[in-house]
NULUMSE-993307 format. One record per atom (N, C-alpha, C): atom name; x, y, z. Coordinates in steps of 0.05 Angstrom, whole numbers. Example, Ala and Ser with C-alpha at 12.3 -4.5 7.8 and 13.67 -1.06 7.14 Angstrom:
! NULUMSE-993307
a  xx  yy  zz
N  264  -114  156
CA  246  -90  156
C  264  -66  156
N  257  -45  142
CA  273  -21  143
C  258  1  157
//
This chain:
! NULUMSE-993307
a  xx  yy  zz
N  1366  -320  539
CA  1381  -299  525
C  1378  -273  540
N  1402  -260  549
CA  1397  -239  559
C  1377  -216  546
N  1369  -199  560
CA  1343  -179  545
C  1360  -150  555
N  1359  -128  536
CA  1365  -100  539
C  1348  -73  524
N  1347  -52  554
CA  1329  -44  533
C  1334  -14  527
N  1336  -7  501
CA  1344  21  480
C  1325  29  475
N  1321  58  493
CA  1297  67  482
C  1304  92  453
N  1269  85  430
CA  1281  89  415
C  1295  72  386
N  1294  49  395
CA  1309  30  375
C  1293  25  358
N  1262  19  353
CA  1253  15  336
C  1251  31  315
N  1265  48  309
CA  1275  74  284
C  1296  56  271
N  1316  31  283
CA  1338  27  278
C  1333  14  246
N  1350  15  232
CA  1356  -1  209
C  1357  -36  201
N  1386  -31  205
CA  1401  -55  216
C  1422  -59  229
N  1425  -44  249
CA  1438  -33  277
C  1432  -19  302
N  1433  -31  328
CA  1426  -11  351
C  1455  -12  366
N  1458  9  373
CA  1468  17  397
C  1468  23  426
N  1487  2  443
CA  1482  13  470
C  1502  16  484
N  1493  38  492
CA  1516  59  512
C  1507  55  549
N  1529  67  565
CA  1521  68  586
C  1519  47  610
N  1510  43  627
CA  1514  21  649
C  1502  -1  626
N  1488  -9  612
CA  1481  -37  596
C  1512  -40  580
N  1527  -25  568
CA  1549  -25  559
C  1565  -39  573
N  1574  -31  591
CA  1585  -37  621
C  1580  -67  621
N  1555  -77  632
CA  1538  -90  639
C  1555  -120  616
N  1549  -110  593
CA  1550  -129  574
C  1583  -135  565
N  1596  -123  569
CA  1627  -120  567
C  1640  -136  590
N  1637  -121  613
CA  1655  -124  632
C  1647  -139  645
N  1617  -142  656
CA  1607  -166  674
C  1604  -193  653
N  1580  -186  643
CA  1577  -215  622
C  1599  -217  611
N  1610  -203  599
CA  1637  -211  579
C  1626  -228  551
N  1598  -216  547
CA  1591  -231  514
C  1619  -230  499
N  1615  -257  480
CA  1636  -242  457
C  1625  -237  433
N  1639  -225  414
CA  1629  -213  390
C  1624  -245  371
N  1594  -239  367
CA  1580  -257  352
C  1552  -274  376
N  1552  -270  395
CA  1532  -276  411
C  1511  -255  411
N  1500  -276  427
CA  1465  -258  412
C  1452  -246  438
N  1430  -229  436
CA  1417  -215  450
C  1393  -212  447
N  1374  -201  457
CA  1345  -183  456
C  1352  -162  468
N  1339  -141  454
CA  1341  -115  448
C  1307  -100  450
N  1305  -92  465
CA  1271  -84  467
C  1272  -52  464
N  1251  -35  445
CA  1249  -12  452
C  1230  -3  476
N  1228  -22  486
CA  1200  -11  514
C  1179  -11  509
N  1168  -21  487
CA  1141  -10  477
C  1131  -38  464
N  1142  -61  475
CA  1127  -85  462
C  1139  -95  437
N  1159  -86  426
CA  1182  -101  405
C  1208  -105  412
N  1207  -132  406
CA  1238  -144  419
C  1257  -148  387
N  1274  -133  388
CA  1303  -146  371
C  1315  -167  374
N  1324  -183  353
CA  1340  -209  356
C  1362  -198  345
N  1385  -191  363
CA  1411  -170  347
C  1428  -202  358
N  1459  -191  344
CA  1494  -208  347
C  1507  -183  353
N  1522  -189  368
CA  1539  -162  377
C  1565  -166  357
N  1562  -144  348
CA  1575  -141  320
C  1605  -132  317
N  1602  -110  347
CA  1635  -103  352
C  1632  -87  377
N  1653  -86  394
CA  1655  -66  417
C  1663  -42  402
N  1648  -16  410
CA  1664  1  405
C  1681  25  429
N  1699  12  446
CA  1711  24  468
C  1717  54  469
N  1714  63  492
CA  1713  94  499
C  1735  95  518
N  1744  110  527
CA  1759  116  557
C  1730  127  578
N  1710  140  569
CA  1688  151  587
C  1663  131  581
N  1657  124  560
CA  1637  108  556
C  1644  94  528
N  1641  79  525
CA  1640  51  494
C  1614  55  491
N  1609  34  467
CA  1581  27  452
C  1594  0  454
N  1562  -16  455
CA  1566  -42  436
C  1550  -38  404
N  1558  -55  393
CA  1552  -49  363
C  1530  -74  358
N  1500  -80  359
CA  1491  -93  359
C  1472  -103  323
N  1486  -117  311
CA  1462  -123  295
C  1442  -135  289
N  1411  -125  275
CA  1391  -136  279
C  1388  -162  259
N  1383  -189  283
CA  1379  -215  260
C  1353  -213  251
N  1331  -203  267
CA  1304  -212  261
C  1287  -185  289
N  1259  -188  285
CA  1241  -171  310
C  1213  -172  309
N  1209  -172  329
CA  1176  -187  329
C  1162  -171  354
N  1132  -170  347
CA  1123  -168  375
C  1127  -182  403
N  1137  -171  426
CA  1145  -189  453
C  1112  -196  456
N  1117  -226  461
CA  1090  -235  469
C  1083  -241  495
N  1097  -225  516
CA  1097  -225  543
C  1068  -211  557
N  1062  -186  537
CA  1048  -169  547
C  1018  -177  550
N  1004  -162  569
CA  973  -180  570
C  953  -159  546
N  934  -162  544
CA  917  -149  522
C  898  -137  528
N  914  -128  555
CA  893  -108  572
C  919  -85  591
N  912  -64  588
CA  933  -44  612
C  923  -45  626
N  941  -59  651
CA  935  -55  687
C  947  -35  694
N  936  -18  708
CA  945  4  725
C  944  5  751
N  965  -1  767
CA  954  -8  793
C  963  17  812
N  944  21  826
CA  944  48  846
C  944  39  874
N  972  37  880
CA  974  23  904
C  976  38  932
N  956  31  957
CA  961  59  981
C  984  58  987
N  1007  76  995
CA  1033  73  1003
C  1038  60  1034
N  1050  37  1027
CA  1056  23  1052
C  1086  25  1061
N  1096  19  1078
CA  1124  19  1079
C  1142  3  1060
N  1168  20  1053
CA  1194  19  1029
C  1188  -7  1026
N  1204  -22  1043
CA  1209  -37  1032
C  1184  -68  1022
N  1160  -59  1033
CA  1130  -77  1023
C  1130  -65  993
N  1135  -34  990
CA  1125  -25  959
C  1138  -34  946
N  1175  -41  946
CA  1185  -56  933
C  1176  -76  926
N  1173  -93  948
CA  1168  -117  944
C  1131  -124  924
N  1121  -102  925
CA  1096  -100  909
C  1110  -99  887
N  1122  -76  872
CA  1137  -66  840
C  1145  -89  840
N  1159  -105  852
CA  1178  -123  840
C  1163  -149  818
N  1136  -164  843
CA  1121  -179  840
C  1100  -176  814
N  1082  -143  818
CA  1072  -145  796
C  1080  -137  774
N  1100  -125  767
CA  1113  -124  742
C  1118  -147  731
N  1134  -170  754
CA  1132  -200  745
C  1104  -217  725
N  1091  -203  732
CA  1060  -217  726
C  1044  -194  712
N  1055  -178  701
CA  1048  -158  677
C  1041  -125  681
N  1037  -119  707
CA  1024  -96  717
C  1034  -64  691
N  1017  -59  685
CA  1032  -32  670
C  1043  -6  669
N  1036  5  697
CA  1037  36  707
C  1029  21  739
N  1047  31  759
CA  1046  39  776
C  1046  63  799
N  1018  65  812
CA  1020  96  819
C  1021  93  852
N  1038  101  874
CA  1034  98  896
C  1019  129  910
N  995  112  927
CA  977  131  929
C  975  132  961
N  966  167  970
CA  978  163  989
C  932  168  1011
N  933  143  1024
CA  912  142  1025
C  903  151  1059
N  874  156  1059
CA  876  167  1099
C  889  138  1120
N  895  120  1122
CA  908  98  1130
C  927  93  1125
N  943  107  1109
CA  973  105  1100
C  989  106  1131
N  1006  83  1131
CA  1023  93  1152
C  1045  115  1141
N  1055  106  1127
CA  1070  127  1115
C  1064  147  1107
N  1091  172  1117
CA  1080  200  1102
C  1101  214  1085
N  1090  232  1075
CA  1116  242  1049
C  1119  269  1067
N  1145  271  1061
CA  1157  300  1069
C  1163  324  1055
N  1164  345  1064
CA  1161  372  1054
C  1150  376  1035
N  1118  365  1025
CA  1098  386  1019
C  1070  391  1015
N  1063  391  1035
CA  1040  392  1051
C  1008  386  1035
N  1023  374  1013
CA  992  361  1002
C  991  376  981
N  1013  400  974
CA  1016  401  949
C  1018  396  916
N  1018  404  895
CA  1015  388  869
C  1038  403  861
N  1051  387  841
CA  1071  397  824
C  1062  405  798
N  1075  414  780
CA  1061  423  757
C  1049  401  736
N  1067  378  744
CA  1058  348  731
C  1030  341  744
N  1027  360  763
CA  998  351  775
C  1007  318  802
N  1032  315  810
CA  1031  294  821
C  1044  309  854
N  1038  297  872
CA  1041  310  900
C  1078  319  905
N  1072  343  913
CA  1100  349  924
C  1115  333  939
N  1137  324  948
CA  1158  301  955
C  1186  323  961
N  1195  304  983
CA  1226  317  994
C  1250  304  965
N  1267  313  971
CA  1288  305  954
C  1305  277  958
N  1292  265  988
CA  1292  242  1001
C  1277  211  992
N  1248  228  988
CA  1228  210  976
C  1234  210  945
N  1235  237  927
CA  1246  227  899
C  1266  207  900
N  1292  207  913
CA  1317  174  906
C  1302  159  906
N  1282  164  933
CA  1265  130  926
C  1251  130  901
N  1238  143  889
CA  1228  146  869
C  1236  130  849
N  1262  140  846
CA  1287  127  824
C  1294  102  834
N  1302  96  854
CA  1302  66  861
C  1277  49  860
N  1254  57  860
CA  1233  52  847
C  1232  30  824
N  1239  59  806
CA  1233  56  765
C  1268  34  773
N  1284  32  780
CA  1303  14  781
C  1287  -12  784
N  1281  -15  804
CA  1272  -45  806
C  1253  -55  788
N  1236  -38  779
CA  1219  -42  752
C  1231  -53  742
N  1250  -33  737
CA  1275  -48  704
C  1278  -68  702
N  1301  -87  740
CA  1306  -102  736
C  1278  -128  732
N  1263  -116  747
CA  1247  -139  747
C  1227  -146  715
N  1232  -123  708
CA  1214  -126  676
C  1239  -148  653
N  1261  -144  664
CA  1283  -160  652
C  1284  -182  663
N  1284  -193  680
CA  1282  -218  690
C  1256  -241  684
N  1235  -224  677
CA  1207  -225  665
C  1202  -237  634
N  1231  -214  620
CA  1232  -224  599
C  1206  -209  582
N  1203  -180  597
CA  1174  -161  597
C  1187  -146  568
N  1165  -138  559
CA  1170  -122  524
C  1160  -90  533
N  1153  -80  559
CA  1159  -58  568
C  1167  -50  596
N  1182  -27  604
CA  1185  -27  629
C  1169  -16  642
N  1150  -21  658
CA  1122  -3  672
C  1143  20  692
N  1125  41  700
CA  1137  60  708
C  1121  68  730
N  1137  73  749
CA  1126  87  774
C  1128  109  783
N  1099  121  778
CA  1097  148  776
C  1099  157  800
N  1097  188  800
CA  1089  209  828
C  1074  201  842
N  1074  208  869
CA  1049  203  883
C  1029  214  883
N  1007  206  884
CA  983  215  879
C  958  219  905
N  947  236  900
CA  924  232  925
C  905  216  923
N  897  202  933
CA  870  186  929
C  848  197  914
N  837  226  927
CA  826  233  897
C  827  239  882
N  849  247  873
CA  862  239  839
C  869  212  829
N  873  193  849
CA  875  167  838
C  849  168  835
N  818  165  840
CA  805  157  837
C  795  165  803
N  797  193  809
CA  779  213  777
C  797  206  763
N  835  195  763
CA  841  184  736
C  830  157  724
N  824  143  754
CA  818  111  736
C  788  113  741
N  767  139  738
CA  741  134  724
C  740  138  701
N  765  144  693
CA  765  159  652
C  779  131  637
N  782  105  659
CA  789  81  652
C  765  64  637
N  771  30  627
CA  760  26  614
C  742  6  640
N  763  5  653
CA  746  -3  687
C  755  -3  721
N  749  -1  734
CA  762  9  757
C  755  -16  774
N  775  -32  784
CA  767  -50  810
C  781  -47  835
N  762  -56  860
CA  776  -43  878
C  760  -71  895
N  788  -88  902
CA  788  -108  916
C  782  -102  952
N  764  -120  967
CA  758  -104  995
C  740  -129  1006
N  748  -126  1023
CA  751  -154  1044
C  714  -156  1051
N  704  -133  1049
CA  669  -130  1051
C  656  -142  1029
N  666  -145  1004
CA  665  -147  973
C  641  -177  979
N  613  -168  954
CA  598  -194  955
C  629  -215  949
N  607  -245  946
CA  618  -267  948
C  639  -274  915
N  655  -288  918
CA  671  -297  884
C  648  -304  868
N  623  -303  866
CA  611  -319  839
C  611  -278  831
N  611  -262  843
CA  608  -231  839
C  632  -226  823
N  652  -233  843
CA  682  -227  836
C  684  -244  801
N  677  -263  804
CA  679  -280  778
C  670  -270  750
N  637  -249  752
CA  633  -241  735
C  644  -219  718
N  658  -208  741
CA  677  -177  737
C  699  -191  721
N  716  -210  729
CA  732  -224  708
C  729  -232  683
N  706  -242  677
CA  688  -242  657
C  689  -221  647
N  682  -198  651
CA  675  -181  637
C  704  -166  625
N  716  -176  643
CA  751  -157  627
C  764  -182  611
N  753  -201  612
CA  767  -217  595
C  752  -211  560
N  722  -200  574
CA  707  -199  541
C  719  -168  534
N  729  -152  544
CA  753  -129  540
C  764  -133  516
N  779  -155  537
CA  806  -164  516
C  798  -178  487
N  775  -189  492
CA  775  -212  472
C  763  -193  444
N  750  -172  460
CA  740  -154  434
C  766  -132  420
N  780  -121  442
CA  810  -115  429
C  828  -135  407
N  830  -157  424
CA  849  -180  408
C  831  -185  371
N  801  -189  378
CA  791  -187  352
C  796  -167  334
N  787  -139  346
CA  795  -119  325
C  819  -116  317
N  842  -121  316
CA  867  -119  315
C  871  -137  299
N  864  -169  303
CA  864  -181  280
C  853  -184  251
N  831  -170  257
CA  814  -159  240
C  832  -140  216
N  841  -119  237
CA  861  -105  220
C  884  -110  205
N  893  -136  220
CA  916  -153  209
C  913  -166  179
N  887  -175  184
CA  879  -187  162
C  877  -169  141
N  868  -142  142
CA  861  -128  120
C  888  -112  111
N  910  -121  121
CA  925  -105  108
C  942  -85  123
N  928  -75  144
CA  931  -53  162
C  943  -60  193
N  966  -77  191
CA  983  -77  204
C  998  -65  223
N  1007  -47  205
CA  1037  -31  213
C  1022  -1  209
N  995  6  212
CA  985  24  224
C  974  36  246
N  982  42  257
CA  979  52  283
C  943  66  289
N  940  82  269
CA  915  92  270
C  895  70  261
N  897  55  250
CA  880  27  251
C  875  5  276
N  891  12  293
CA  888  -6  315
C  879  -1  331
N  852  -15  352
CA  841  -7  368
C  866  -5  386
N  855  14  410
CA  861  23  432
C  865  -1  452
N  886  -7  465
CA  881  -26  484
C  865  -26  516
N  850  -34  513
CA  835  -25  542
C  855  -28  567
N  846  -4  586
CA  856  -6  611
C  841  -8  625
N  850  -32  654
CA  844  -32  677
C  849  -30  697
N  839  -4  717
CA  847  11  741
C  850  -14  762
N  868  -28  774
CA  860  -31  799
C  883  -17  831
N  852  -18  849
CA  863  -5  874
C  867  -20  889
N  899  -29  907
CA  911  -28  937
C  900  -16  959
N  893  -24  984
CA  883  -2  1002
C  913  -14  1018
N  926  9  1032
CA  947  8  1049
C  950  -2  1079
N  968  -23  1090
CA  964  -34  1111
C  941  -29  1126
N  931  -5  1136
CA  903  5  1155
C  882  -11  1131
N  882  -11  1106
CA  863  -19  1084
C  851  5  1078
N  824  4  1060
CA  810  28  1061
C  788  37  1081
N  790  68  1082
CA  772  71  1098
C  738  76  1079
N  717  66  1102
CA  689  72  1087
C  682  97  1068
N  693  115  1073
CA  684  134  1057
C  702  138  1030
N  729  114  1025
CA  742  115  1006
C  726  98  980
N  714  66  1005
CA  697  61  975
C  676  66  976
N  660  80  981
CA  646  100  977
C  642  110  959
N  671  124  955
CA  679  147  933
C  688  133  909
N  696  114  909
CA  707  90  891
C  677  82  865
N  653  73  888
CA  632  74  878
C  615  92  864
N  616  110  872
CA  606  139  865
C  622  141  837
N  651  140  834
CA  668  138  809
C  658  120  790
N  643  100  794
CA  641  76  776
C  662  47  788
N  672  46  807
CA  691  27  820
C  670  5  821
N  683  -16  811
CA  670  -53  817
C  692  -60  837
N  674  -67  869
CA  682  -76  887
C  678  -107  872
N  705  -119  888
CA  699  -153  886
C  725  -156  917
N  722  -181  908
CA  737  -207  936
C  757  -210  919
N  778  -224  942
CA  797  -236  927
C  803  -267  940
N  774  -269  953
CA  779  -298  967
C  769  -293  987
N  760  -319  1007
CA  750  -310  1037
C  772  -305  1055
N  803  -299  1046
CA  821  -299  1067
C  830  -260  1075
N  838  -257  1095
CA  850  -224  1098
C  880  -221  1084
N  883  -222  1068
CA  904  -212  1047
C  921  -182  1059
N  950  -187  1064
CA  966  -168  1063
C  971  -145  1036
N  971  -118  1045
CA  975  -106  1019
C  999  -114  1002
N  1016  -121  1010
CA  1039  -128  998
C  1035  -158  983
N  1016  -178  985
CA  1006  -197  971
C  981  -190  953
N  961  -172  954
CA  937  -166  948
C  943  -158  916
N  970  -146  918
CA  968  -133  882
C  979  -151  870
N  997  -169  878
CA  999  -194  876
C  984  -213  856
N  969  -210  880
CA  938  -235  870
C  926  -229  849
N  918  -199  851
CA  895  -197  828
C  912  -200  799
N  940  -197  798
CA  954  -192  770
C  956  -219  771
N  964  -240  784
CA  963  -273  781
C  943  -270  766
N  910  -259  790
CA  892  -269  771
C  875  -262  753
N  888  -244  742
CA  891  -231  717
C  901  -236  695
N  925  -243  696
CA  946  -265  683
C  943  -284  669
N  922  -299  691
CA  909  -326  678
C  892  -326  664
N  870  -312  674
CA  853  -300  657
C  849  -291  633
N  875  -275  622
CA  873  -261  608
C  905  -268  584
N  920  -291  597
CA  941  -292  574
C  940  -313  562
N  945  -303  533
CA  945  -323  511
C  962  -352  502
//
């Protein structure tokens, strides 16, 4: 069943509306007809079961008229937030990173620009913006947006109940001090003791989850559902990419110093463009229900 997503919709009644290229999208390419069905996601982990109820045609933009059959939590999502802070490698490898781990759940993506970065950003010299994320040419923002594009599509193809988002770039030491205020920081590295190490760290984010998933049910049971202030917090987990060069010594270093759990991801040398990959596979497994 195709998936679309309105941000916003979960306010709806028993009707959403969608405007814009998904309008488009659903009209003119698919050519649904009125009475076929959809999913409808507000981004945030609830999927709508709508019937498209009526076109409502524009000369500049239409609506489709979608009504809701039913809506449930998307059970796509893992029970843990990954945040992955990836060093910036060349376009088209970062693509091909967004694409993959969004496939396999990743939640926030931040491309970080590390001392081994081959790549560099233009016009501004290591600057911050007021969002606090590094200054960028008006070159590197399109990419930006072609970015959060491929998210989209790939969070749709996924069949994902949010679209992860790819933030500003960040400096390494601001990637680091945001994911020590995490619930854990891992930073995969080819020096890393042996997998029975790596194994325990898995362990330990899976007992994360398992203590989240409990309290929540806990809450379920008592009544307290559809309160928001009753639900535990979902734990997040930082993990770090080092960029083609990898990282340099004094990055995990600083990683450590933060609270960073070095591990392996195998005895093989892993490409960055497979490395974020792996750990959300094996994360995935780990950790979905």
């Amino acid at each position: 069943m195709y998936r679309f997503y309105v941000e916003g919709c979960s306010n709806a009644s028993d009707r959403i509306y969608i405007s814009g290229k998904d309008y488009n999208h659903i009209r003119n390419v698919l050519r649904l007809r009125i009475g076929e069905e959809i999913i409808v996601s507000d981004g945030t982990s609830k999927d709508f079961h709508c019937r498209i109820a009526a076109y409502q045609d524009a000369e500049d933009d239409g609506m489709v008229e979608a009504e809701i059959i039913d809506f449930n939590d998307n059970a796509t999502e893992l029970p843990v937030k990954v945040v992955l802070f990836q060093g910036m490698p060349k376009a088209d490898k970062f693509e091909h990173i967004i694409q993959k781990t969004v496939e396999l759940g990743v939640s926030e993506i931040y491309p970080v620009m590390m001392k081994r970065c081959v790549v560099k950003l233009e016009g501004g010299n290591g600057s911050v913006d007021s969002d606090g994320f590094l200054r960028i040419s008006a070159k590197d923002a399109k990419k930006l947006d072609r970015y959060n594009k491929i998210s989209e599509a790939a969070a749709k193809q996924s069949q994902r109940g949010v679209i992860p988002e790819v933030k500003g770039f960040i400096s390494y030491k601001q990637a680091i001090d945001m994911a020590a205020e995490t619930d854990m920081m891992l930073v995969p590295y080819e020096s890393a003791e042996g997998m029975d190490h790596s194994r325990e760290i898995i362990s330990d984010i899976k007992e994360l989850a398992n203590k989240y998933l409990a309290e929540n049910s806990s809450s379920c049971a008592n009544g307290l559902n559809d309160d928001a202030d009753n639900k535990a917090d979902m734990p997040v987990v930082a993990v770090f990419i080092g960029p083609e060069g990898g990282f340099a010594p004094e990055e995990i270093e600083y990683a450590e110093e933060k609270g960073g759990r070095i591990l392996s991801l195998g005895n093989r040398i892993l490409r960055t463009e497979t490395a974020g990959p792996a750990i959300m596979a094996i994360l995935g497994f780990a950790l979905d229900r």
